[in-house]
DRENDO-1510 file (C-alpha; in Angstrom, 1 decimal, always signed):
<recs>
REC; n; res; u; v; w
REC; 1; UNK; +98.2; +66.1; +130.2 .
REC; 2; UNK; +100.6; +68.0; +132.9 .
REC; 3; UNK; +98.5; +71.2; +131.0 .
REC; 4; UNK; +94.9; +70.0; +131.4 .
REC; 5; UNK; +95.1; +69.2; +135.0 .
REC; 6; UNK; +97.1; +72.3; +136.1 .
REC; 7; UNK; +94.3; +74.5; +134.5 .
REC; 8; UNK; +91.4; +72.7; +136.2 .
REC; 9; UNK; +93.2; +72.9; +139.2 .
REC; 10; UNK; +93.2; +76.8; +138.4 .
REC; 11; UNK; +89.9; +76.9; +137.7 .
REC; 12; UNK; +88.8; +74.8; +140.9 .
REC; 13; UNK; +90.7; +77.2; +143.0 .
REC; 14; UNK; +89.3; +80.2; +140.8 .
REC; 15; UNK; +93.1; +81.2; +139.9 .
REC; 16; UNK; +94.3; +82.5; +136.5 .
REC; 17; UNK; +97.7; +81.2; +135.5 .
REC; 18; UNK; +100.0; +83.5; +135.0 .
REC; 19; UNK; +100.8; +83.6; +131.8 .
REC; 20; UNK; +97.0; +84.1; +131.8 .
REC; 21; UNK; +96.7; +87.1; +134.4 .
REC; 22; UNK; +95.8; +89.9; +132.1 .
REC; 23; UNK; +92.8; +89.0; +131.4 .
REC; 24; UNK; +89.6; +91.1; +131.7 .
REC; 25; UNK; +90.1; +94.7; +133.2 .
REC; 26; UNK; +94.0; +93.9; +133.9 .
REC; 27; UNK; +95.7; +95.3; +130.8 .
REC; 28; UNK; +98.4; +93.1; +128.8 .
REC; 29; UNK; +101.5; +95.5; +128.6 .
REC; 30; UNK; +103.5; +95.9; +125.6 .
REC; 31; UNK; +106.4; +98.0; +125.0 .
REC; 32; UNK; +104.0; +100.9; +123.4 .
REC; 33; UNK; +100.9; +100.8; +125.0 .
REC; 34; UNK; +98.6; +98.6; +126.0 .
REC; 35; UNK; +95.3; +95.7; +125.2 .
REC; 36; UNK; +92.5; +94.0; +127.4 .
REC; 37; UNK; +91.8; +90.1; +126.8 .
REC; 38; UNK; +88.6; +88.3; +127.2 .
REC; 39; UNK; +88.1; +84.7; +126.3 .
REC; 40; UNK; +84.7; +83.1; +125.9 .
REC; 41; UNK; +83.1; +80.9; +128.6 .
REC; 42; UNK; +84.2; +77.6; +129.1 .
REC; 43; UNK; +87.9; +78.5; +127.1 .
REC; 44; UNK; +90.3; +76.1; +129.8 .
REC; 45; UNK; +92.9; +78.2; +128.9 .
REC; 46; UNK; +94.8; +75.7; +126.2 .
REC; 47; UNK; +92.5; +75.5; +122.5 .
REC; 48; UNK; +93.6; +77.9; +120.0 .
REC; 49; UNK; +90.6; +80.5; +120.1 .
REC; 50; UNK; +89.7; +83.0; +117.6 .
REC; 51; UNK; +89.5; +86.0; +118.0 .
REC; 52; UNK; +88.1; +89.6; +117.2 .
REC; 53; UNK; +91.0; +92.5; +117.3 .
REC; 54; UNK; +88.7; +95.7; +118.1 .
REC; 55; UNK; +90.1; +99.1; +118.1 .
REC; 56; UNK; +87.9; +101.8; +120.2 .
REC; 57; UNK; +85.9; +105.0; +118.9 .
REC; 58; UNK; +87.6; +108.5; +119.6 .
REC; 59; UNK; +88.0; +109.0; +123.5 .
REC; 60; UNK; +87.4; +105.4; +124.5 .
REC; 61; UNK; +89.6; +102.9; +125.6 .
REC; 62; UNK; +90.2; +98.9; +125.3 .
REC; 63; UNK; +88.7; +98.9; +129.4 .
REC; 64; UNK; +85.3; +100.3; +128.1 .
REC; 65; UNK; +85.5; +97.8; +125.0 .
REC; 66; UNK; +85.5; +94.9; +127.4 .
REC; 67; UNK; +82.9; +95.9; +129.6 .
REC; 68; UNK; +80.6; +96.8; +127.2 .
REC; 69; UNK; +78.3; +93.9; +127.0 .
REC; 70; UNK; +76.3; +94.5; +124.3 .
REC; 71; UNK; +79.2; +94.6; +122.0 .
REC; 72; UNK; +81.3; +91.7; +123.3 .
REC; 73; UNK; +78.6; +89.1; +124.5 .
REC; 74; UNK; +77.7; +88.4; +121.0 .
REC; 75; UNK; +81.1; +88.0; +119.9 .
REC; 76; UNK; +82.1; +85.3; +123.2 .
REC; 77; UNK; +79.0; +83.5; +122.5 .
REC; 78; UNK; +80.0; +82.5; +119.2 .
REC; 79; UNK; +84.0; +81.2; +120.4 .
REC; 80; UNK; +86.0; +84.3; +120.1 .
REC; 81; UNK; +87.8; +86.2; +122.0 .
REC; 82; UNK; +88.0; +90.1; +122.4 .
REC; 83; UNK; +91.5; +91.9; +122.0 .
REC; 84; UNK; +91.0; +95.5; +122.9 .
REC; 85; UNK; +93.7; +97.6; +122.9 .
REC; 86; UNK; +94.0; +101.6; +124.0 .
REC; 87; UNK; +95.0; +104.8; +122.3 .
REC; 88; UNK; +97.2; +107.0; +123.2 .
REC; 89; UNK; +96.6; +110.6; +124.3 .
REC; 90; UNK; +98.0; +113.2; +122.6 .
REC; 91; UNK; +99.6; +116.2; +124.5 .
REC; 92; UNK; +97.3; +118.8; +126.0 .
REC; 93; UNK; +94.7; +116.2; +125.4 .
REC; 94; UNK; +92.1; +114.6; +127.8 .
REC; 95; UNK; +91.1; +111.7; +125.7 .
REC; 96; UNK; +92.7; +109.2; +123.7 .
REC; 97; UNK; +92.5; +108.9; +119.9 .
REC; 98; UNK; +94.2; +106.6; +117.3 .
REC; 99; UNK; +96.7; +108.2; +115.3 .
REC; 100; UNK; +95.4; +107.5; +111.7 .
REC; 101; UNK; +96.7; +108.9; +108.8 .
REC; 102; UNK; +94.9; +112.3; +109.1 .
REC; 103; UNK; +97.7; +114.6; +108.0 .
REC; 104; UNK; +99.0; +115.4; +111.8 .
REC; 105; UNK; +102.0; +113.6; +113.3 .
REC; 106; UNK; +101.6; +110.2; +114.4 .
REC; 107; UNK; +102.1; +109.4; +118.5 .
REC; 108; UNK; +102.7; +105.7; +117.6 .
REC; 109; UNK; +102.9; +103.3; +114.7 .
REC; 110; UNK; +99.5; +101.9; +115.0 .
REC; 111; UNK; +100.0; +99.2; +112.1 .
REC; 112; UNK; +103.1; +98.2; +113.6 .
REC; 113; UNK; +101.3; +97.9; +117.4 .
REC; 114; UNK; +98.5; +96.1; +115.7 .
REC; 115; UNK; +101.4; +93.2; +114.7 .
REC; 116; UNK; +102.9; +93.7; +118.4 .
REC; 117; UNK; +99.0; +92.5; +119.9 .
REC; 118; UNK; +98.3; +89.9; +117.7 .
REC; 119; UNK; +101.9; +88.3; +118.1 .
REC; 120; UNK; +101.9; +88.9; +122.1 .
REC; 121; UNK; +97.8; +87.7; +122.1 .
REC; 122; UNK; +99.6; +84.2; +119.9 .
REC; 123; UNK; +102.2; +84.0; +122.2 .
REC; 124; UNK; +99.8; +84.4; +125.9 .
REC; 125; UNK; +97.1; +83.1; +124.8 .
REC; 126; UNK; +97.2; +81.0; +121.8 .
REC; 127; UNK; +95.2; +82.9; +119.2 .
REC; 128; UNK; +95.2; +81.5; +116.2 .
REC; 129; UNK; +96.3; +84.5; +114.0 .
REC; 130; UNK; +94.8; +82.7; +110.9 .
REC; 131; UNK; +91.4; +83.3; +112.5 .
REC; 132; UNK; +91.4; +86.8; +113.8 .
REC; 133; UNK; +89.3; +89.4; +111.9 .
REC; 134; UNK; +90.3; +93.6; +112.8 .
REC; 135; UNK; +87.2; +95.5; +113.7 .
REC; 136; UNK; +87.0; +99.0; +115.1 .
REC; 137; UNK; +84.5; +102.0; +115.4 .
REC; 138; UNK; +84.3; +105.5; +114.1 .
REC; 139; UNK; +88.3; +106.7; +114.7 .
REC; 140; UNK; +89.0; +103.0; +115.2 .
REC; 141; UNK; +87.7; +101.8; +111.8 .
REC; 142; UNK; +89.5; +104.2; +110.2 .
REC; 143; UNK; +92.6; +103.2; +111.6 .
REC; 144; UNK; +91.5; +99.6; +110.4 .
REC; 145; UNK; +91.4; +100.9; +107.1 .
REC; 146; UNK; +95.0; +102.4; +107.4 .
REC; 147; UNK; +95.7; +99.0; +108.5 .
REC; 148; UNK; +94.5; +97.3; +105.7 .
REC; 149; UNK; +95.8; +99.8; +103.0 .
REC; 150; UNK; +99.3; +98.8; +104.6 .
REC; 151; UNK; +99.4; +95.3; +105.8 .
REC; 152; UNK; +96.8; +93.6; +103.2 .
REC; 153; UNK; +96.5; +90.0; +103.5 .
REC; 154; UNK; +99.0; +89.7; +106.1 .
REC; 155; UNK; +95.8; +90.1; +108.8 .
REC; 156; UNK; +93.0; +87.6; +107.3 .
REC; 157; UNK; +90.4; +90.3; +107.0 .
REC; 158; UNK; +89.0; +93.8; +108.1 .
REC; 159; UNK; +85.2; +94.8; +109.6 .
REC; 160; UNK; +85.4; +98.7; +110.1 .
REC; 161; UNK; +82.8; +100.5; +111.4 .
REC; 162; UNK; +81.1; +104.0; +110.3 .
REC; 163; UNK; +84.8; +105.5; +109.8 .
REC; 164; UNK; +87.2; +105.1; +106.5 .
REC; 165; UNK; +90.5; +106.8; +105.3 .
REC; 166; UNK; +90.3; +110.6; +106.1 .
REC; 167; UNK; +92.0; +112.8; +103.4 .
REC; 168; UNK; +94.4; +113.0; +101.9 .
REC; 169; UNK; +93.2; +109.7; +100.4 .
REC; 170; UNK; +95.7; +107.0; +100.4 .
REC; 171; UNK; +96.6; +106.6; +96.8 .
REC; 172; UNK; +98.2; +103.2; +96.9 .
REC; 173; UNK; +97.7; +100.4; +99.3 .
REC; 174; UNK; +101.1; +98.7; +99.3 .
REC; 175; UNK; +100.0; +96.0; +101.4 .
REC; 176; UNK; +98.0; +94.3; +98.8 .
REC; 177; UNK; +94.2; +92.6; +98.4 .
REC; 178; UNK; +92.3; +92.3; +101.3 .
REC; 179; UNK; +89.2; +91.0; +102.5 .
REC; 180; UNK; +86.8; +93.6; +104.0 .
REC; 181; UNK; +83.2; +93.6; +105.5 .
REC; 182; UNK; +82.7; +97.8; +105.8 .
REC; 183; UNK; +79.5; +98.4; +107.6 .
REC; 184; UNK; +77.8; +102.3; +107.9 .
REC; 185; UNK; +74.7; +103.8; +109.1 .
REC; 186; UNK; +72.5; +105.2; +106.2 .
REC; 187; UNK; +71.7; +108.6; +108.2 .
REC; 188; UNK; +75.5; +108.6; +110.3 .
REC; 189; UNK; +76.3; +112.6; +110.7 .
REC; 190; UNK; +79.1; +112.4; +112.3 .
REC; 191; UNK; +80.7; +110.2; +109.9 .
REC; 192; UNK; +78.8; +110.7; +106.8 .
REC; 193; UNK; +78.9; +108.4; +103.7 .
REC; 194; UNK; +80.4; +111.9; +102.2 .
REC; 195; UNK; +83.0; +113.0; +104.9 .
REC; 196; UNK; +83.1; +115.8; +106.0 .
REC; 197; UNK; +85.7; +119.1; +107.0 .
REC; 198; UNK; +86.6; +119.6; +111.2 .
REC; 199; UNK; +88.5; +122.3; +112.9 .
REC; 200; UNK; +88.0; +125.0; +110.5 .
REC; 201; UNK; +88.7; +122.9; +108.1 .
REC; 202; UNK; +92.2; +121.6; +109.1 .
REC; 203; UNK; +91.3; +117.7; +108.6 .
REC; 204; UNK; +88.7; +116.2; +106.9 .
REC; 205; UNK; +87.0; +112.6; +107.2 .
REC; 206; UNK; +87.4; +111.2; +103.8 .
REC; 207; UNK; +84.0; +109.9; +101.3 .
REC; 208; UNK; +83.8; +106.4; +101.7 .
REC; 209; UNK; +82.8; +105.5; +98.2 .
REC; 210; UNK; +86.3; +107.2; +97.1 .
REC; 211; UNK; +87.8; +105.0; +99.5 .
REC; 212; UNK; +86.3; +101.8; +98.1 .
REC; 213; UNK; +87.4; +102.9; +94.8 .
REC; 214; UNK; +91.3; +102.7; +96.0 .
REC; 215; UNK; +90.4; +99.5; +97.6 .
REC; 216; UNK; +88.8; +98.0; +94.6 .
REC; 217; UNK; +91.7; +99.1; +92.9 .
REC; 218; UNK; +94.0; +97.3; +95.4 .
REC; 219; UNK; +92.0; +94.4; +94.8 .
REC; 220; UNK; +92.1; +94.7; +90.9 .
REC; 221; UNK; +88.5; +94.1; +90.9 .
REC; 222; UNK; +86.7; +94.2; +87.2 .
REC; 223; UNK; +84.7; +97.2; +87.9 .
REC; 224; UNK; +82.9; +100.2; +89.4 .
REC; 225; UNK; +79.8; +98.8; +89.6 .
REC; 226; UNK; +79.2; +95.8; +92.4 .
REC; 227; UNK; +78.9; +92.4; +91.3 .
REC; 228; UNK; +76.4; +91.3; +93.5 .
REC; 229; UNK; +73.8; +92.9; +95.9 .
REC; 230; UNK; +73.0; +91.6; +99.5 .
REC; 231; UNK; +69.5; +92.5; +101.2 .
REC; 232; UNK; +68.7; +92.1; +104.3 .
REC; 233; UNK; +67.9; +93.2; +108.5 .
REC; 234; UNK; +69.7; +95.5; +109.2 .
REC; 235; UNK; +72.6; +95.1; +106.3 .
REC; 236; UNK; +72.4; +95.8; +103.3 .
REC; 237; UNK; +75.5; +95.1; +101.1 .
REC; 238; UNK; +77.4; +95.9; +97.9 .
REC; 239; UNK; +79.7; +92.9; +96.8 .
REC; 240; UNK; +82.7; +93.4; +94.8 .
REC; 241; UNK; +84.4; +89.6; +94.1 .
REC; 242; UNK; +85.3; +89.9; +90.5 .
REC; 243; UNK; +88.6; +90.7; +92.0 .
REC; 244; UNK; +91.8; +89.6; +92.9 .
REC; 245; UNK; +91.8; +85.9; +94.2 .
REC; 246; UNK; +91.1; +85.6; +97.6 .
REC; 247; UNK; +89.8; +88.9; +98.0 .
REC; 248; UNK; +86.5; +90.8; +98.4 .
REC; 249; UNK; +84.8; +93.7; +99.7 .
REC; 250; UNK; +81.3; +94.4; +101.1 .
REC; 251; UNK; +79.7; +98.1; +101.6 .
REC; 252; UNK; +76.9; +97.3; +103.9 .
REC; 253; UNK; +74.3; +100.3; +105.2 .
REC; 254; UNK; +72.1; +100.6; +108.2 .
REC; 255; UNK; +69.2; +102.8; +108.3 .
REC; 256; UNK; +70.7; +104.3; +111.5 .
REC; 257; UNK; +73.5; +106.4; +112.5 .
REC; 258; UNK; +76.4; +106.7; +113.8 .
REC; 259; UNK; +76.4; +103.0; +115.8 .
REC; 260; UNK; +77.1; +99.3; +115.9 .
REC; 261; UNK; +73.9; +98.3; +114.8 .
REC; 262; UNK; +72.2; +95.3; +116.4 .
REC; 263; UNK; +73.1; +92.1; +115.1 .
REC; 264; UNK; +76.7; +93.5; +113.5 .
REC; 265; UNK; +79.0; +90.8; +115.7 .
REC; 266; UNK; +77.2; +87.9; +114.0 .
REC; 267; UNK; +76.9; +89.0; +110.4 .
REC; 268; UNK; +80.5; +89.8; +110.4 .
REC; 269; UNK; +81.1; +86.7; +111.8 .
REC; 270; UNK; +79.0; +84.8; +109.5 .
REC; 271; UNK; +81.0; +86.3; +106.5 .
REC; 272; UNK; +84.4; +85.9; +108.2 .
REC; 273; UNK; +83.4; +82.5; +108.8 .
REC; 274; UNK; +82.6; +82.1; +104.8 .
REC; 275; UNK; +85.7; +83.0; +103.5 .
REC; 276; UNK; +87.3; +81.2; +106.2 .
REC; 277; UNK; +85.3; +77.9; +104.4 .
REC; 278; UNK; +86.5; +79.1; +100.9 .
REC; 279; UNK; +89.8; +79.3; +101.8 .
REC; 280; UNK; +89.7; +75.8; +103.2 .
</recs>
């Protein structure tokens, strides 16, 4: 009761309590690096919220993720909140970028960070780590991949977007069977379906459908082939689920390129939301 009255009487007075103050375009500090917070409208600073944990595209950061409306409104609106952390920037650099497993040494371990935000997001703000789905973009999806190929079920499930592992391919996913919604634009160039070779050759951005083949061997799934087909606007999906139990994974093209296409937050949502109802 003491709780519910001290945060309306924050809200009255328009202050955020401060176990509450980095929220929005104040970063939440961790020991290596850093993550933005926004709760949807109306969150009185007590339920146990979902919650979305989004890594950035290359030369981003988790500031622009929160600010950019288009991609977080649709996500608020439906009860969750936004954890956006930042990347680091490597020396020499001017922008930030994930270190994924790309062949060059890493700045941080990013799988290990991503356990450091969720349990300091628990901790801060009550998010309910049963209910929070990874998501990132371009560079940040394929760090979601790493993550996945590593952690497995330990996070509930994984929504990359237009970015996989690069090469060399990950060969075996210790982490387990996961759950993963994997959207990509149809005409993306700067992440093709294929991958492709950068700086002369010194890295290259791995094939996508060779990355679902060491997924759907991770999973155990039955076969090559998918078990069921999804059509629809703008998604449509590849299903394997003749897989491990409790695990699945969804190849779902765009006509477009290299983007979150419109209507992403609530499609991933609504299949997060499924297997959330499967699961019981």
């Amino acid at each position: 009761m003491r709780a519910l009255l001290a945060a309306a009487l924050f809200a009255m007075l328009g202050v955020v309590p401060a176990a509450h103050a980095c929220q929005g375009n104040e970063a939440c500090v961790l020991a290596d690096g850093e993550y933005h917070f926004l709760a949807p409208d109306g969150w009185d600073g007590q339920e146990a919220l979902p919650a979305i944990l989004h890594f950035h595209g290359g030369g981003s950061t988790g500031l622009a993720v929160v600010n950019n409306k288009r991609f977080v409104e649709p996500v608020l609106a439906r009860g969750y909140a936004v954890l956006a952390p930042t990347s680091l920037i490597r020396p020499g650099w001017t922008r930030g970028g994930w270190s994924v497993d790309d062949g060059r040494p890493p700045q941080r371990d990013e799988v290990a960070f991503a356990h450091a935000i969720l349990a300091d997001a628990t901790e801060r703000f009550g998010i309910d780590p049963a209910r929070v789905l990874l998501t990132g973009f371009s560079r940040g999806a394929s760090l979601v991949w790493d993550i996945a190929c590593a952690s497995g079920p330990a996070f509930p499930a994984y929504a990359p977007i237009a970015g996989g592992f690069w090469k060399p391919y990950q060969t075996d996913c210790a982490g387990g069977p996961i759950q993963m919604f994997h959207v990509h634009g149809f005409q993306d160039t700067t992440v093709p379906l294929e991958g492709r070779p950068l700086w002369n050759g010194r890295f290259e951005q791995g094939d996508i459908f060779a990355g679902f083949q060491v997924l759907r061997q991770t999973n155990g799934c039955t076969g090559l082939r998918p078990d069921e087909f999804a059509m629809g606007d703008p998604l449509s999906c590849r299903i394997w689920n003749e897989c491990a139990t409790g695990s699945e994974l969804q190849l779902c093209l765009h006509p477009g390129g290299h983007t979150v296409p419109v209507g992403w937050a609530d499609q991933a949502l609504d299949w997060f939301e499924a297997l959330s109802d499967e699961t019981g």
